[in-house]
C-alpha positions in Angstrom: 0.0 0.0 0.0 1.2 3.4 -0.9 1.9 5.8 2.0 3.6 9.0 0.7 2.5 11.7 2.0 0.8 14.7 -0.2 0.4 18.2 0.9 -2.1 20.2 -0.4 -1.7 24.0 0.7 -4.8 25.9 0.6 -7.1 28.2 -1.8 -5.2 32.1 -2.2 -1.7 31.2 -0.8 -2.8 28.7 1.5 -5.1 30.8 3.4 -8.4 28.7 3.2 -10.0 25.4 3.3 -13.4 25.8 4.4 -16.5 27.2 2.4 -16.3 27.7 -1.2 -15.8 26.6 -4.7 -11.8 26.3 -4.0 -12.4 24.4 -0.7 -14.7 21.8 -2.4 -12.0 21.2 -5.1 -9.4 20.7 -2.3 -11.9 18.1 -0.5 -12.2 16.5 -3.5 -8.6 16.0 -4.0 -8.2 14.9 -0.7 -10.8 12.4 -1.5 -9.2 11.0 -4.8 -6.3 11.1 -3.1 -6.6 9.2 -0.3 -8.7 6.5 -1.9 -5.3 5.5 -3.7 -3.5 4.9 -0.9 -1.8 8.6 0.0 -2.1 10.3 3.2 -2.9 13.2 2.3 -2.5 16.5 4.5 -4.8 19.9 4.0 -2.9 22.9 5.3 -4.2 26.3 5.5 -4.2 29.6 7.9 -7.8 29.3 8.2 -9.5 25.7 8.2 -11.9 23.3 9.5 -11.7 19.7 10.7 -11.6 16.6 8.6 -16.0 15.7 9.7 -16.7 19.3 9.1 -15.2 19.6 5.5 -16.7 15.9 4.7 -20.8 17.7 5.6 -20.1 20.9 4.1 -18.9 19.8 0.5 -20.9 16.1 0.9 -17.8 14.4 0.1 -16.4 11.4 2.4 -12.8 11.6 3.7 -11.0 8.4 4.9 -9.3 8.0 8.1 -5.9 9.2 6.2 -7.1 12.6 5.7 -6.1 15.5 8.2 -6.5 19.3 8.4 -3.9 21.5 9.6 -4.4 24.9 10.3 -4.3 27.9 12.8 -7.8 29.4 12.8 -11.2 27.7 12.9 -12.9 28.9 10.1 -15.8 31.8 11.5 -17.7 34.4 9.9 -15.4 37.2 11.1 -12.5 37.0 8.4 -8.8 37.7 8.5 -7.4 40.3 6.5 -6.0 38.6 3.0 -2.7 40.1 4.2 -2.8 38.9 7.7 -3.7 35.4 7.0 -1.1 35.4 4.1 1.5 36.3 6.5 0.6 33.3 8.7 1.1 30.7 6.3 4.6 31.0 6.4 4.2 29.2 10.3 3.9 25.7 8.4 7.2 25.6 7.5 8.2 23.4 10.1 5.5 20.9 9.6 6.0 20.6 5.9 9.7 19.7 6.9 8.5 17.3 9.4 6.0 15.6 6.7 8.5 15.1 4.0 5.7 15.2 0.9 6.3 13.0 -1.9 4.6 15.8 -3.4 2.4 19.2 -2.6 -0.1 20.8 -4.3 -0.4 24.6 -4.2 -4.0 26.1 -5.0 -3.3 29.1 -6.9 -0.8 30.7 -5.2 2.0 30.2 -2.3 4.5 32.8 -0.2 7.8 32.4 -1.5 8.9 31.4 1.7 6.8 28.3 1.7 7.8 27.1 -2.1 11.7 28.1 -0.8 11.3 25.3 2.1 9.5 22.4 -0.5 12.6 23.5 -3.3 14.9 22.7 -1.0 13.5 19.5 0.2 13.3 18.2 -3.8 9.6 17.5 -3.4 7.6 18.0 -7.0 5.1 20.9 -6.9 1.9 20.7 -8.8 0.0 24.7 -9.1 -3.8 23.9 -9.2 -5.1 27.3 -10.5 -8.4 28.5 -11.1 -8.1 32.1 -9.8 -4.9 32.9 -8.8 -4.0 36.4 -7.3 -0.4 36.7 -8.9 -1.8 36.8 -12.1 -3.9 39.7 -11.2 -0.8 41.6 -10.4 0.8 40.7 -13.1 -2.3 42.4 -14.9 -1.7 46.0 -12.9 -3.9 47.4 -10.2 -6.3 48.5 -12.1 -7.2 44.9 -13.2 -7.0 43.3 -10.0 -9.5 46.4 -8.3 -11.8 45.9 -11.2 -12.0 41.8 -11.1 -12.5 41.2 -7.3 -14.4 42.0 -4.3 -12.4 44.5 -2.9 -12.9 48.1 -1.7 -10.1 50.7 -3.2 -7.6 50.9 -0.2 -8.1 46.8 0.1 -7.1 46.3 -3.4 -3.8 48.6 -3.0 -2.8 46.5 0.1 -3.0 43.5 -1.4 -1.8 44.2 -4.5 1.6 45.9 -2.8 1.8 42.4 -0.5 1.1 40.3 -3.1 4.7 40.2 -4.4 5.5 38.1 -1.7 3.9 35.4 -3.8 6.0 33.5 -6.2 5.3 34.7 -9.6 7.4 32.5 -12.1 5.0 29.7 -12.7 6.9 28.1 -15.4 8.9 27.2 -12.2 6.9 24.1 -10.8 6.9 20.7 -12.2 3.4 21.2 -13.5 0.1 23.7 -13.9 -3.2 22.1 -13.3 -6.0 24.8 -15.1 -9.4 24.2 -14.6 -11.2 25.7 -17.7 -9.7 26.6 -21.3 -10.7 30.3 -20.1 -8.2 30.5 -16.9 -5.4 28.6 -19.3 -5.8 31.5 -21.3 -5.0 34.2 -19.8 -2.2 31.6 -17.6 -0.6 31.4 -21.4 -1.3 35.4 -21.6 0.3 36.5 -18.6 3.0 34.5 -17.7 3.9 32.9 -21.5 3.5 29.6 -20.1 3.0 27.2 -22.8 4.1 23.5 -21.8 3.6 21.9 -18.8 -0.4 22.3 -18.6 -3.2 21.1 -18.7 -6.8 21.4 -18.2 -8.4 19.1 -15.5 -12.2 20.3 -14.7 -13.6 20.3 -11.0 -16.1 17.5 -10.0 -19.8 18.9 -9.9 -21.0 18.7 -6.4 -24.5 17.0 -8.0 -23.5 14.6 -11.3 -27.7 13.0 -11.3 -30.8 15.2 -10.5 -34.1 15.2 -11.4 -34.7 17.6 -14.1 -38.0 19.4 -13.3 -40.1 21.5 -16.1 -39.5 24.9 -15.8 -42.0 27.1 -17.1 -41.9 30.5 -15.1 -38.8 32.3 -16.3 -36.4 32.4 -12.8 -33.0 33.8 -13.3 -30.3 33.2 -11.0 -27.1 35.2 -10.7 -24.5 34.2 -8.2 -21.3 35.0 -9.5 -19.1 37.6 -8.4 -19.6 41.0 -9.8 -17.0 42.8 -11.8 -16.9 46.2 -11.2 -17.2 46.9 -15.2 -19.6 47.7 -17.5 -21.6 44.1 -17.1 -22.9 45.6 -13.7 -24.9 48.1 -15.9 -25.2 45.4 -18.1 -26.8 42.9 -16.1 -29.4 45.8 -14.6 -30.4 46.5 -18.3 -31.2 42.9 -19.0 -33.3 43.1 -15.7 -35.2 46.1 -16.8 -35.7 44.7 -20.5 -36.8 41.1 -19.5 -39.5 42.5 -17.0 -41.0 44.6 -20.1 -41.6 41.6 -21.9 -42.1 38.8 -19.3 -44.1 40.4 -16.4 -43.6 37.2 -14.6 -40.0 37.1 -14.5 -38.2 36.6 -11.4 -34.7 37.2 -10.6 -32.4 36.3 -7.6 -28.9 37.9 -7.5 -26.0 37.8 -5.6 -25.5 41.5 -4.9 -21.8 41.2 -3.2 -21.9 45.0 -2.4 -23.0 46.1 -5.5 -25.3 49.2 -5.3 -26.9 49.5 -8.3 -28.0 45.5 -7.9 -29.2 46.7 -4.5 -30.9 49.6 -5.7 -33.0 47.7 -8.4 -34.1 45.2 -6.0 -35.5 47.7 -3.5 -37.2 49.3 -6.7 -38.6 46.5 -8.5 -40.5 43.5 -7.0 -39.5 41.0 -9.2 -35.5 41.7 -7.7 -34.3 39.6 -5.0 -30.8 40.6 -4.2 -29.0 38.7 -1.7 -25.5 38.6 0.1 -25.6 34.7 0.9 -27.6 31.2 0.5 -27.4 28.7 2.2 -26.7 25.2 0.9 -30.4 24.0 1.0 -31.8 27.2 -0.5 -29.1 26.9 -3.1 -29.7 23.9 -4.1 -33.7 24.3 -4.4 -32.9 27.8 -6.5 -30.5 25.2 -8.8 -34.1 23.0 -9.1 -36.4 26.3 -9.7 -34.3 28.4 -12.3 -34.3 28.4 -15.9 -31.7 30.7 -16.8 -28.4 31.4 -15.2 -27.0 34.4 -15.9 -23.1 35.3 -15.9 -21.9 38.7 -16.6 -18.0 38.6 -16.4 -15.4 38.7 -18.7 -12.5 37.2 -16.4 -13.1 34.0 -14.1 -12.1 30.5 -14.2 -14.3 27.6 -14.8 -17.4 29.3 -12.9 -18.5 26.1 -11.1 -21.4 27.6 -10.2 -22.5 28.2 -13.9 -22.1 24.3 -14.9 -24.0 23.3 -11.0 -26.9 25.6 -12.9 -26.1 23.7 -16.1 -26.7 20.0 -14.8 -30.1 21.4 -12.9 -31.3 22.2 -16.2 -31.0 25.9 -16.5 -29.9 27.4 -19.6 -26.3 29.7 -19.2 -26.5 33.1 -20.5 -22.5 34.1 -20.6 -20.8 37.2 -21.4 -18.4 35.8 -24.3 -15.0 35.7 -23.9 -11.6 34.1 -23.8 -10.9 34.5 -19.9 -14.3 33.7 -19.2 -14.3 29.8 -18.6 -18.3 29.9 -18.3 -18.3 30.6 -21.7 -15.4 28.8 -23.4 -15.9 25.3 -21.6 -19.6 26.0 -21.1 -21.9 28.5 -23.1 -19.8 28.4 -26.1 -21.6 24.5 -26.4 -24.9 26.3 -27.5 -23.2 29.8 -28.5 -26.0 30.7 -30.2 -28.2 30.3 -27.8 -26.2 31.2 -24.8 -23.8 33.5 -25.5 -23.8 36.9 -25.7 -21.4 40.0 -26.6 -24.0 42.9 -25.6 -27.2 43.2 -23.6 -29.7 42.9 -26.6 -28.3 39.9 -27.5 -29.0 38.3 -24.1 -32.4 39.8 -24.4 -32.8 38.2 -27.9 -31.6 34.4 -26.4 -33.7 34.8 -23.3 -37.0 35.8 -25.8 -36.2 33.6 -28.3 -35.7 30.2 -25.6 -38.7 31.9 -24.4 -40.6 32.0 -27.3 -39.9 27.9 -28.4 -40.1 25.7 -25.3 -39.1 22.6 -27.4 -35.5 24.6 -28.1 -35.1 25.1 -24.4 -35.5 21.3 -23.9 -33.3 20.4 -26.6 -30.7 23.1 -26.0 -31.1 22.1 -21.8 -30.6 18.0 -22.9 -27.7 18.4 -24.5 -25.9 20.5 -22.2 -26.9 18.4 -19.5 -25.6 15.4 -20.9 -22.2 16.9 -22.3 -21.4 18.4 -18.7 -22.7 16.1 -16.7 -19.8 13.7 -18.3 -16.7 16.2 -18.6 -16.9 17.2 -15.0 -18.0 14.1 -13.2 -15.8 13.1 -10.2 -14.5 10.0 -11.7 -13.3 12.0 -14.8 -11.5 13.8 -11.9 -10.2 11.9 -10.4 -8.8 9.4 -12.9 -6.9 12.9 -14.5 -5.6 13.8 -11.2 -4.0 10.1 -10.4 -2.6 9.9 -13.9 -1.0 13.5 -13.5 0.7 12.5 -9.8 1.5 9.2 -10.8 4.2 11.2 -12.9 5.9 12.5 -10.0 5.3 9.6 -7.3 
């Protein structure tokens, strides 16, 4: 039996494994992992306990699983600097683990990859959203593509060049959607040594319900660009035409989105679902809307896609919900300006036998290309290189 040990170092420079799309691709791992034999060992500045991870993400963990980290996950939140800072305490343990290999998710302080250089141990860069590459971009890119106020965004982007930044340095890159390999090949000129390995969906068979009442969900993160105005113009031109529209948006301190809910009934913007309400608003909606031009695979986007609701995605090439997803029904799903989205959503609309077909195949095509066993057997083949 196998027992090397692997490290996998947490989402954004080993900072988290708890909630999240990032987190439920770490379980995962840990979960493929494990059930060939490695011990496998999650470290991150803020985690959670083996049981806790297995309930949140509904994955199961064997007994040669463990979580290392220095805070228990809570609502209050470090600071992205602080907890970045902290990492750098694992240095001892990864010495005293001697991994036959680590995994880094995204990013990693240069301290931390200094210690596994010198110990010889391969290092595989998992990236589906990785900071580094935002700085590489300038300021003005990284302000405009995440969640951050103005003052946050100039912190961070001043501390992260503590990062390593040469990712043509590790043994391999692990992207998950053509989109993030993209702009990976854009920014850094990496050309060999990756590949494209897509995230297990969190629900591979459900019940397909018939969805008459047009319910449009929007849960991705908001770009502070001109889709913001975007997206409120779609709302505004769907509810002319179809009265009985409903829409539920992740607002993630957005104002205008904020505004237009407490203006029109139809609006429902909200800061956080839970896991049961997310998965019933999966069930209900018929469209899932994505308005940003930069993001990785968008798991979200294909969990709406296997639930039957059709993607409406902003095209382009750093947008992995529409090269490995929308671009499957292009003209259908995606979209390049705000009348075009109109025109899919009226047209779908208008021909409830093209929704079906359009929704059946996409179904079936994801459904397949991101199960876990797809996963998982791309993941194994990819380490057993190394180990």
């Amino acid at each position: 039996m196998v027992s090397d040990n692997v490290v996998i170092l947490g989402c954004n420079g080993g900072t988290d494994i708890a909630y999240g799309g990032g987190a439920y691709v770490v379980t995962a791992m840990a979960k493929c992992l494990s059930s060939n034999g490695f011990n496998v060992h999650l470290i991150s500045t803020v985690g959670l306990e083996v049981r806790e991870l297995m309930k949140i993400h509904g994955i199961s963990l064997g007994g040669n699983v463990y979580t290392h980290y220095l805070v228990r996950y809570g609502r209050a939140k470090l600071p992205y600097v602080v907890a970045a800072r902290l990492v750098n305490r694992f240095e001892g343990l990864i010495r005293e683990l001697k991994p036959s290999l680590i995994i880094y998710n995204d990013d990693v302080p240069r301290r931390i990859d200094k210690v596994v250089r010198s110990m010889g141990a391969p290092r595989i860069l998992y990236v589906h959203f990785p900071y580094i590459t935002r700085r590489v971009l300038g300021l003005g890119f990284m302000y405009k593509t995440t969640e951050w106020s103005p003052i946050e965004s100039v912190i961070n982007y001043a501390n992260i060049n503590k990062l390593f930044n040469d990712l043509s340095e590790v043994d391999y890159v692990i992207t998950n959607s053509q989109g993030i390999r993209n702009i990976i090949s854009f920014a850094h000129g990496i050309r060999n040594n990756i590949i494209n390995i897509y995230p297990p969906l969190r629900h591979n068979e459900v019940e397909i319900v018939n969805k008459h009442r047009p319910i449009f969900l929007h849960a991705a993160r908001q770009d502070k660009t001109f889709l913001e105005n975007e997206l409120v113009r779609l709302i505004e031109g769907v509810n002319k035409v179809l009265p009985n529209a409903l829409f539920i948006i992740n607002r993630n301190k957005s104002r205008r989105i904020s505004g237009i809910s407490l203006r029109n009934k139809s609006v429902f913007a909200t800061p956080w679902l839970s896991g049961s309400t997310w998965n019933e608003l999966l069930r209900l909606s018929k469209y899932y809307l994505h308005f940003k031009w930069f993001e990785g695979l968008g798991i979200a986007t294909a969990e709406a896609v296997v639930n039957g609701a059709i993607p409406i995605v902003y095209r382009s090439i750093f947008n992995g919900s529409w090269t490995d997803i929308a671009k499957l029904c292009d003209s259908e799903c995606g979209f390049s300006s705000v009348n075009e989205a109109l025109d899919h959503v009226l047209d779908l609309e208008s021909d409830y036998n093209k929704y079906r077909r359009t929704q059946s195949y996409l179904v079936g095509v994801i459904s397949k290309s991101m199960s876990y066993d797809v996963f998982c057997r791309s993941l194994i083949s990819l380490v057993n290189r190394f180990i």
